[in-house]
C-alpha positions in Angstrom: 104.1 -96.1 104.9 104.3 -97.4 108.4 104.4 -94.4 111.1 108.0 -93.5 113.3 106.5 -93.6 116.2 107.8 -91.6 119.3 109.1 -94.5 121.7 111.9 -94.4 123.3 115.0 -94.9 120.8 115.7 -98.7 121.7 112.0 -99.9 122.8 110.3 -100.8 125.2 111.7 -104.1 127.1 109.3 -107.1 125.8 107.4 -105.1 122.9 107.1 -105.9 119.5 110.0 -102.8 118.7 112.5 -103.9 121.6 115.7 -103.6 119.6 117.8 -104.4 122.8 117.9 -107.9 122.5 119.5 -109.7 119.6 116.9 -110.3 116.7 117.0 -112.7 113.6 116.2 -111.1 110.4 112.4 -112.2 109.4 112.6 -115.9 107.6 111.9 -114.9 103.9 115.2 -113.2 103.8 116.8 -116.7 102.8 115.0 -116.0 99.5 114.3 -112.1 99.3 117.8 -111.2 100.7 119.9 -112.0 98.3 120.4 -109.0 95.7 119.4 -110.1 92.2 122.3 -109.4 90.2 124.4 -111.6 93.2 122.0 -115.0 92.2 122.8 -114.5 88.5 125.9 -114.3 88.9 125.9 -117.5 90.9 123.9 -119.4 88.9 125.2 -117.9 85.2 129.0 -119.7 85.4 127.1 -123.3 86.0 124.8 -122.3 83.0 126.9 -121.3 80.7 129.5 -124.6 81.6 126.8 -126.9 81.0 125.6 -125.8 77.4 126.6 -128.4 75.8 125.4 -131.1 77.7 122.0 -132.5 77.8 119.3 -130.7 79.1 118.5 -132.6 82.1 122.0 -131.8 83.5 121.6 -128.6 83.2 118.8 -128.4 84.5 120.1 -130.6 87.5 123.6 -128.5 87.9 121.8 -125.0 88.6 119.2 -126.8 90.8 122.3 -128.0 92.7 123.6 -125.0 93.1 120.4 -123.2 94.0 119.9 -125.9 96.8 123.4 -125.6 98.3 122.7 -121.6 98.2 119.5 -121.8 99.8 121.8 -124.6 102.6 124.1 -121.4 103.2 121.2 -118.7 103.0 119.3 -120.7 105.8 122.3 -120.9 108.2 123.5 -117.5 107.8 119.7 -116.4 108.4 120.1 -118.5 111.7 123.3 -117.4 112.8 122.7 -113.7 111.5 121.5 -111.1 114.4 121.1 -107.5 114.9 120.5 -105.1 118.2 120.7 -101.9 118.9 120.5 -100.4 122.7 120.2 -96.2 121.6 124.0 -96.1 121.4 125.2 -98.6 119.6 124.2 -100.8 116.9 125.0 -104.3 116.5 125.4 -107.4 113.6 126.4 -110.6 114.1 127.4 -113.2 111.7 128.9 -115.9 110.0 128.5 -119.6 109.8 132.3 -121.0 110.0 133.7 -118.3 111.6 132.3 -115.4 113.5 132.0 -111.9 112.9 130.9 -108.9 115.4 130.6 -105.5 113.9 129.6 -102.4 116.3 128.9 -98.9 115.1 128.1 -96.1 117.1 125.2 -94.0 116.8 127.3 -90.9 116.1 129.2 -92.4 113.4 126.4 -93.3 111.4 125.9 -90.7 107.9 123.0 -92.0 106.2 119.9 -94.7 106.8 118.4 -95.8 104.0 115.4 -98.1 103.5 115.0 -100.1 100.3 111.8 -101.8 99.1 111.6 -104.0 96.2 108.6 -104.9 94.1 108.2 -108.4 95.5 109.0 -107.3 99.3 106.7 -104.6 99.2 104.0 -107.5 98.1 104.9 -109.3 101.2 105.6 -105.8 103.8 109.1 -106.3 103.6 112.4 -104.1 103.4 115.9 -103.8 103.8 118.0 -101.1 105.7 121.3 -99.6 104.8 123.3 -98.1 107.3 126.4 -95.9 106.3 129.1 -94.3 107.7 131.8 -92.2 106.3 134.3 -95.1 106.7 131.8 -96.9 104.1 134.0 -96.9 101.1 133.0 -99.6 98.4 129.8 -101.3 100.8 127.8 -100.2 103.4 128.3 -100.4 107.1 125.5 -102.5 107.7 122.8 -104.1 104.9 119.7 -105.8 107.0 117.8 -107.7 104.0 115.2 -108.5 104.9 113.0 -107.1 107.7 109.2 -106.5 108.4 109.1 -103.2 107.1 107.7 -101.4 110.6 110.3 -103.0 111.9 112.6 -101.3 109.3 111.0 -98.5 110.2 111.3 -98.3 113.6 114.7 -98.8 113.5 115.6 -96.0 111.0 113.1 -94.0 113.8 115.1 -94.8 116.9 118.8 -94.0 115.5 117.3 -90.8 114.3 115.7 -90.2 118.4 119.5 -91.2 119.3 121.0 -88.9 117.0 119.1 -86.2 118.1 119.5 -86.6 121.5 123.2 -86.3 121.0 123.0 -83.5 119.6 121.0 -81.7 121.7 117.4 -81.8 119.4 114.5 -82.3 120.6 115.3 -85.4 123.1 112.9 -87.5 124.4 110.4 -86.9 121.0 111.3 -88.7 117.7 110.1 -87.4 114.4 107.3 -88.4 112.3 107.2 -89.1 108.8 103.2 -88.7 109.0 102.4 -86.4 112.0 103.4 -82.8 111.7 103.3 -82.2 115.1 106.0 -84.5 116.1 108.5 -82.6 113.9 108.9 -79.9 112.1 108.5 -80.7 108.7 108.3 -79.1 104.8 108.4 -80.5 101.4 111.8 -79.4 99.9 111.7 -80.4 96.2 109.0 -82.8 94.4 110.2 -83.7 90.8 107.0 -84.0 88.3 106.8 -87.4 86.6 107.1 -84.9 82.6 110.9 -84.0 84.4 111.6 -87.4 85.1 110.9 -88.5 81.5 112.8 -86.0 80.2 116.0 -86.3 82.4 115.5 -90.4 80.8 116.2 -89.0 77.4 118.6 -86.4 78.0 121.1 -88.1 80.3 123.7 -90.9 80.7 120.7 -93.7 79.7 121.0 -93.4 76.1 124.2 -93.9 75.7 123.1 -97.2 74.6 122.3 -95.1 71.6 125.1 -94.6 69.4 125.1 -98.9 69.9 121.5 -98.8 68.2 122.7 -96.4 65.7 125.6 -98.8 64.8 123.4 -101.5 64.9 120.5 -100.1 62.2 123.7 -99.5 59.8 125.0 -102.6 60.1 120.5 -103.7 59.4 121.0 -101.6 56.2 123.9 -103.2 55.0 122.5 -106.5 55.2 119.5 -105.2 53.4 121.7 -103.6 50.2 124.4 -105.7 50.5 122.2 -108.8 48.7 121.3 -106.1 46.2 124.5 -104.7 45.4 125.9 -108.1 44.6 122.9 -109.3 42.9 123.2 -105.8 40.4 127.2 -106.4 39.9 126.2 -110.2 39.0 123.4 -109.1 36.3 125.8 -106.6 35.3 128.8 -108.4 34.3 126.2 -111.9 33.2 123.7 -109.7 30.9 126.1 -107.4 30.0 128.2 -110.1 28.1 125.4 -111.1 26.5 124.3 -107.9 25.7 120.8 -108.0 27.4 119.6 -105.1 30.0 119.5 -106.2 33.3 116.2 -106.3 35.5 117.1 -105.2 39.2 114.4 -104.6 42.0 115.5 -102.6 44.7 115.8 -103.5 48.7 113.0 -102.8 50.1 113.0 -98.5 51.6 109.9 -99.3 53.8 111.5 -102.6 55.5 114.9 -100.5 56.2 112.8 -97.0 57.5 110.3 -99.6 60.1 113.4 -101.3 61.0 115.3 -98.3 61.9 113.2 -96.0 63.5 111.5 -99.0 65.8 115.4 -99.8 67.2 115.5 -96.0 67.9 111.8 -95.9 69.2 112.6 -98.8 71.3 116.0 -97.4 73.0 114.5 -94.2 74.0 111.3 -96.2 75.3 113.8 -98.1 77.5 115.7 -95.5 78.7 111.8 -93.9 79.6 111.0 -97.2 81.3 114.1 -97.3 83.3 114.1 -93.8 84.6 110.3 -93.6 85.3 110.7 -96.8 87.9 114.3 -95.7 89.3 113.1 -91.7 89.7 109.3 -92.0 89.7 107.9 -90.3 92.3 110.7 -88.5 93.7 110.8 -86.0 96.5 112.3 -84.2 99.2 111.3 -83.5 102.6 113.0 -81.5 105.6 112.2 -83.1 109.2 113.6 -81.0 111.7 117.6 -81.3 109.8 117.1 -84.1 108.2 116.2 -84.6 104.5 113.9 -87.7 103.5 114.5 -88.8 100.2 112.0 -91.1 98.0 111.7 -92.3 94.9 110.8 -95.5 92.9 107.1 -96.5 91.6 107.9 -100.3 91.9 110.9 -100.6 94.1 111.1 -97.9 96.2 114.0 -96.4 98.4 113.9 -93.8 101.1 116.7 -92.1 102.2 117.5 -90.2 105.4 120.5 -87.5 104.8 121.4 -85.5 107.9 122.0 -82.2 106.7 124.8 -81.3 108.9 126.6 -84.3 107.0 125.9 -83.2 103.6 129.5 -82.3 102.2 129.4 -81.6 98.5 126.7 -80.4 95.8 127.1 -81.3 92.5 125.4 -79.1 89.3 125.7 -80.8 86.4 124.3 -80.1 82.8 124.9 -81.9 79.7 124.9 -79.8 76.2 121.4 -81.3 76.5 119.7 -79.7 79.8 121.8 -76.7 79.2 119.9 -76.1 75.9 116.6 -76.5 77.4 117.2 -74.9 80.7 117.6 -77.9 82.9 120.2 -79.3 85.4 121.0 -82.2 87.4 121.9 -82.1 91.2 123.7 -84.6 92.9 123.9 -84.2 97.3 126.8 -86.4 98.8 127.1 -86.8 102.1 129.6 -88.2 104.0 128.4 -91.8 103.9 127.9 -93.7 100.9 129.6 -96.2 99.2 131.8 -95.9 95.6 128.9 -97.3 94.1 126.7 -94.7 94.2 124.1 -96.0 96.8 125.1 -93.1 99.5 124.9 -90.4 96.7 121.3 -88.4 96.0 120.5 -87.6 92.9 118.0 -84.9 91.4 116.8 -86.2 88.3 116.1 -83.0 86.4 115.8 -79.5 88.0 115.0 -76.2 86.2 117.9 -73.7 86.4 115.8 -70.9 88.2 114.8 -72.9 91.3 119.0 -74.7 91.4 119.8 -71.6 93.6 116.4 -72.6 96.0 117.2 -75.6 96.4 121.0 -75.4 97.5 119.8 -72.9 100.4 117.7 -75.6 101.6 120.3 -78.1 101.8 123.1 -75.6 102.8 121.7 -73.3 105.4 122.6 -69.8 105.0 123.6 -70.1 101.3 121.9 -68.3 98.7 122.4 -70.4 95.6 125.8 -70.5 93.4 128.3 -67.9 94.5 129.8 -65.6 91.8 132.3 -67.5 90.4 135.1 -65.8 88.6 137.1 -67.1 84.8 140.4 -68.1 84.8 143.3 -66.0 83.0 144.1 -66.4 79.2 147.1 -68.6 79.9 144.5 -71.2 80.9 143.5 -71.2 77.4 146.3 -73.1 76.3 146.3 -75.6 78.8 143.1 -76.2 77.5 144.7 -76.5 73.9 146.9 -78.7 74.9 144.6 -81.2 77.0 141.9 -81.8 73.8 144.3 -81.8 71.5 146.9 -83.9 72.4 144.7 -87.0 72.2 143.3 -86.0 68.8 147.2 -85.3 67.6 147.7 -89.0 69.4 145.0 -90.6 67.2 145.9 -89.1 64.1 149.9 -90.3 64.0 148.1 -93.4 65.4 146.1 -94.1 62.2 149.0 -93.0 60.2 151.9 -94.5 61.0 150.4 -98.2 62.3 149.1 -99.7 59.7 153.2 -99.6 58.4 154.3 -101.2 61.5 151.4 -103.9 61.9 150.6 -105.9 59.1 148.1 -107.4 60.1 146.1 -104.5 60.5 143.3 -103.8 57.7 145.0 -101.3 55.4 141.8 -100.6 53.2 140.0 -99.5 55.7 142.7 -97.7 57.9 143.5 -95.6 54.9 139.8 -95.2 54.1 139.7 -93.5 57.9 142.5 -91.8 57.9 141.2 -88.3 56.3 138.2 -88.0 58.6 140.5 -88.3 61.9 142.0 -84.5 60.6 138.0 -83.7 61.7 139.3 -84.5 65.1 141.9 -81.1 65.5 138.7 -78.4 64.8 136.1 -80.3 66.9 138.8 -80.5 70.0 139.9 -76.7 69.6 136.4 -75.9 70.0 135.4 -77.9 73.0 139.0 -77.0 74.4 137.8 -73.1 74.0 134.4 -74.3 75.5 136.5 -75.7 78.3 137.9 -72.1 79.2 135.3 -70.0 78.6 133.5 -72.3 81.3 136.6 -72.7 83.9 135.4 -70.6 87.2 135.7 -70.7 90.6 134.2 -68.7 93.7 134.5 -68.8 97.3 132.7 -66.9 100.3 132.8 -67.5 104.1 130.8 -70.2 104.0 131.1 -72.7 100.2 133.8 -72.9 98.0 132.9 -73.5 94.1 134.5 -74.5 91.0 133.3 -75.0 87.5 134.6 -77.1 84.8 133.8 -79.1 81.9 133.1 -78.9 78.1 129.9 -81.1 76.8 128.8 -81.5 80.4 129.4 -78.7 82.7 130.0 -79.2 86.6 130.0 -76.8 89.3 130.8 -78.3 92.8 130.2 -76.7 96.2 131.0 -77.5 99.2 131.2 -75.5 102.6 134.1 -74.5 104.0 133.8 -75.9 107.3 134.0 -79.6 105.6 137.4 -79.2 103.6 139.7 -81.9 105.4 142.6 -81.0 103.0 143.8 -79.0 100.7 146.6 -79.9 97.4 148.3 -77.7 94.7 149.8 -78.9 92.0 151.7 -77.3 89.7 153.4 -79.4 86.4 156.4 -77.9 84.3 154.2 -76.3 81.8 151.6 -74.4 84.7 154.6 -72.8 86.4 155.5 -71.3 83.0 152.2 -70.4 82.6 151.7 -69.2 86.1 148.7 -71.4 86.5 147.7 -73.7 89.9 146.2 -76.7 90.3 143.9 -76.5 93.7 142.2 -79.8 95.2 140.1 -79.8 98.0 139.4 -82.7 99.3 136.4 -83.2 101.0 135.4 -86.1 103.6 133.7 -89.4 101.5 134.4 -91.1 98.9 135.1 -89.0 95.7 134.5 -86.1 97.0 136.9 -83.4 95.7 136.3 -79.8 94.4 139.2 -79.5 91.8 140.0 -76.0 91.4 141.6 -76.4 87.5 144.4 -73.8 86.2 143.9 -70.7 88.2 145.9 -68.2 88.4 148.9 -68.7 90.5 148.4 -65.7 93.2 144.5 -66.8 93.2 144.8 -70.0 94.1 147.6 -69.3 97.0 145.2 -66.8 98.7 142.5 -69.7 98.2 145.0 -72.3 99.6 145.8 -70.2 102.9 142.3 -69.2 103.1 140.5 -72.6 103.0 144.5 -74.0 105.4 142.7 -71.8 107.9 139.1 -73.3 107.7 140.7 -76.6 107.7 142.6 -76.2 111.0 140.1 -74.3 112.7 136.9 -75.1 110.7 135.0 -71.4 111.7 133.7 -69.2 108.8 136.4 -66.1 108.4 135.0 -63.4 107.1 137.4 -61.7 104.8 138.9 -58.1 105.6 139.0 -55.2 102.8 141.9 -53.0 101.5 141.3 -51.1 104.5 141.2 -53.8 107.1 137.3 -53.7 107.6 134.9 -56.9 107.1 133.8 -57.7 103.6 130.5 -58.7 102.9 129.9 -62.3 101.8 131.2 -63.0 98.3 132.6 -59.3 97.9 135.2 -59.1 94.5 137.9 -58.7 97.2 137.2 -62.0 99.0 139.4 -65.4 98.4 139.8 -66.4 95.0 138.9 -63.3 93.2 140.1 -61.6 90.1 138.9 -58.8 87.9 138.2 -60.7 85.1 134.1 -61.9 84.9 133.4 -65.2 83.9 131.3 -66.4 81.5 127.8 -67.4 82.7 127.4 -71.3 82.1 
């Protein structure tokens, strides 16, 4: 990877690196800059229209349209520029009409730079530029520069940002010389993690599809000889001869069954291994560098003074083998996921090492403390009202509609009682789990039921703060407490606390908000507490379960 060099944050006037004067993106981007998923969806409409005519107009509508795209893509790569003089950067573009965007160097959250399998061939990339303000796209998306270039960019809004801030001004950080920055690896994930966070999270949930699918492969393999049998039967029974019946065939069913499974788990390796492969962390000076990919690679640059909220999560998977998954949002980053970092698969013992690192001064999770009983049946009540819903559902429709298959509705309708145990128990799951915790510096909350989350965020970042209270939690004396954090998404939802808890929380965190400095809360007798004492904010005798 191309060095950050130490020039000065804009370049030099007339080198190869002067950002100062407006610059073209490098040629290829009519080609490599369009996102793949964007050209099949251009192209797919046109394809799908023209099925049924001859081949050779098909052929000749998506060339069309991949001619009048490449038109477009070359004038918007002429008309396209980008600058940046140590303060501000730059983009302008447009073909018909014009369009000047300007973002200042303080504003910006998060850099990114992407490089694809192809434009890593050629010693290309594209950078991503966030801010907080980036809600469903980012600020700026540069596709597709040489990849110093990229580089060197990335390097001198970093030198800017640090001058701002009073760090090290004048020297820019080095990805490759440690004695330009300060610099420590935070977190390396080993390639046997990756694999297994590929078959213990959200990519195979394609699998209940292949499960469906190999039933539906061994119906067509009985069905034939279930009718086949009932034909003999009634034919040779008549006559009064013994029918001769060969079986499907066991082996053909077994192959076919387990290769579908075999196969969706080898995707879902395949997938993860080129998303996650090769993924670490590294601290420069207070900045975390984020990589990953084996053949399209991204690196990400997260300041940590922007980081606002840490995720934990485990699924009933990771939790039974000890693992967890750790998401880092900051606050750039679009809905889509691009600004957010995601561990792939951490053990549990080093979760608490690795939120000190990117919150300094925090230890790991705080204690977090349950929720009273009365939270129990709000818990009750959320899983199984749905099930309750379901049930009258597949009771009472099939005598409204008619066109609705009675058979089988009535075949179903004694397995959707299974639905009231299995929610009681995740609903007593839920509680046993529901926790929250706050100190000085983060406040945390737990929730969940298959997949457990604990958010954290510091104090210092809550921009506001709601409590909600329905008809049924003021009876219970239970509160509702959001926090909402700046970006997109990012809330630490405080669910059914007790009422008095939640309003010492709510002033506690009011006060953080309005003056964002750490209070350090005051005993019985009016002296300091230490951090995360019982008698701090949101507090209450009763231990919670560990999750």
């Amino acid at each position: 990877m191309p060095t950050e060099t130490g020039t000065p944050s804009a370049g030099t006037a007339g080198s190869p690196r002067d950002f100062r004067e407006p610059r073209r993106l490098h040629p290829a981007s009519v080609v490599l800059g369009v996102p793949l998923a964007q050209a099949v969806q251009a192209l797919i409409f046109p394809f799908v229209a023209t099925l049924a005519a001859p081949r050779w107009f098909t052929l000749f509508v998506l060339f069309s349209v991949a001619l009048v795209g490449g038109v477009v893509r070359f004038f918007d790569w002429r008309m396209r520029t980008f600058s940046f003089d140590g303060e501000v950067l730059r983009v302008d573009h447009g073909v018909l009409s014009r369009n000047h965007r300007s973002l200042d160097v303080s504003r910006i959250q998060q850099v990114e730079i992407q490089r694809g399998a192809i434009q890593r061939v050629f010693g290309l990339a594209a950078i991503r530029v966030e801010t907080a303000g980036s809600a469903s796209e980012p600020e700026v998306d540069l596709r597709v520069l040489p990849e110093a270039d990229a580089v060197a960019l990335r390097s001198a809004v970093r030198v800017s940002q640090a001058r701002l801030t009073g760090r090290a001004p004048g020297a820019a950080p080095s990805d490759d010389d440690p004695t330009a920055a300060a610099e420590q690896e935070v977190l390396r994930v080993p390639m046997r993690h990756v694999i297994l966070a590929s078959v213990t999270g959200a990519r195979l949930l394609v699998l209940p599809a292949v499960i469906g699918g190999a039933l539906q492969f061994i119906g067509n393999q009985i069905g034939p000889f279930v009718d086949e049998a009932i034909e003999q039967m009634v034919e040779l029974g008549l006559a009064g001869e013994t029918p001769t019946l060969v079986g499907p065939d066991w082996r053909l069913i077994a192959v076919g069954v387990a290769l579908g499974l075999v196969l969706s788990v080898a995707a879902a390796v395949v997938v993860g291994v080129l998303r996650d492969g090769n993924f670490h962390i590294r601290q420069v000076d207070e900045d975390l560098h984020v990589s990953r990919g084996l053949l399209s690679t991204r690196d990400s640059v997260v300041p940590l003074r922007r980081i606002q909220k840490v995720e934990i999560k485990r699924n009933w998977a990771r939790r039974v083998l000890g693992y967890a998954t750790v998401r880092i949002r900051s606050a750039g980053g679009s809905t889509g996921g691009e600004g957010r970092v995601t561990v792939p698969l951490l053990p549990n013992d080093e979760v608490d090492r690795l939120l000190g690192c990117l919150l300094p001064n925090v230890d790991g999770v705080p204690d977090l403390h349950a929720h009273p009983p009365a939270a129990l049946r709000r818990a009750f009540f959320r899983w199984l009202r749905p099930a309750v819903l379901l049930i009258a559902a597949a009771h009472l429709l099939p005598e409204v509609i008619a066109f609705l298959d009675t058979d089988l509705v009535a075949t179903a309708q004694p397995y959707t009682f299974l639905l009231l145990p299995i929610n009681a128990v995740l609903a007593v799951i839920e509680y046993r789990q529901l926790a929250h915790g706050a100190t000085p510096l983060v406040v945390a909350a737990r929730s969940g039921a298959l997949s457990i989350s604990t958010d954290i965020s510091p104090v210092v970042k809550v921009q506001a703060l709601t409590s909600r209270r329905s008809f049924f939690q003021r009876r219970l004396g239970l509160t509702t407490l959001v926090a909402h954090v700046a970006g997109p998404g990012a809330l630490v939802t405080v669910l059914d606390a007790g009422r008095d808890d939640a309003a010492r929380l709510h002033t506690r965190l009011t006060e953080h908000a309005a003056s964002p400095i750490p209070v350090v809360p005051e005993r019985e007798d009016g002296q300091p507490g230490a951090d995360g004492e019982r008698d701090g904010v949101g507090v209450i005798s009763q231990p919670a379960t560990t999750g």
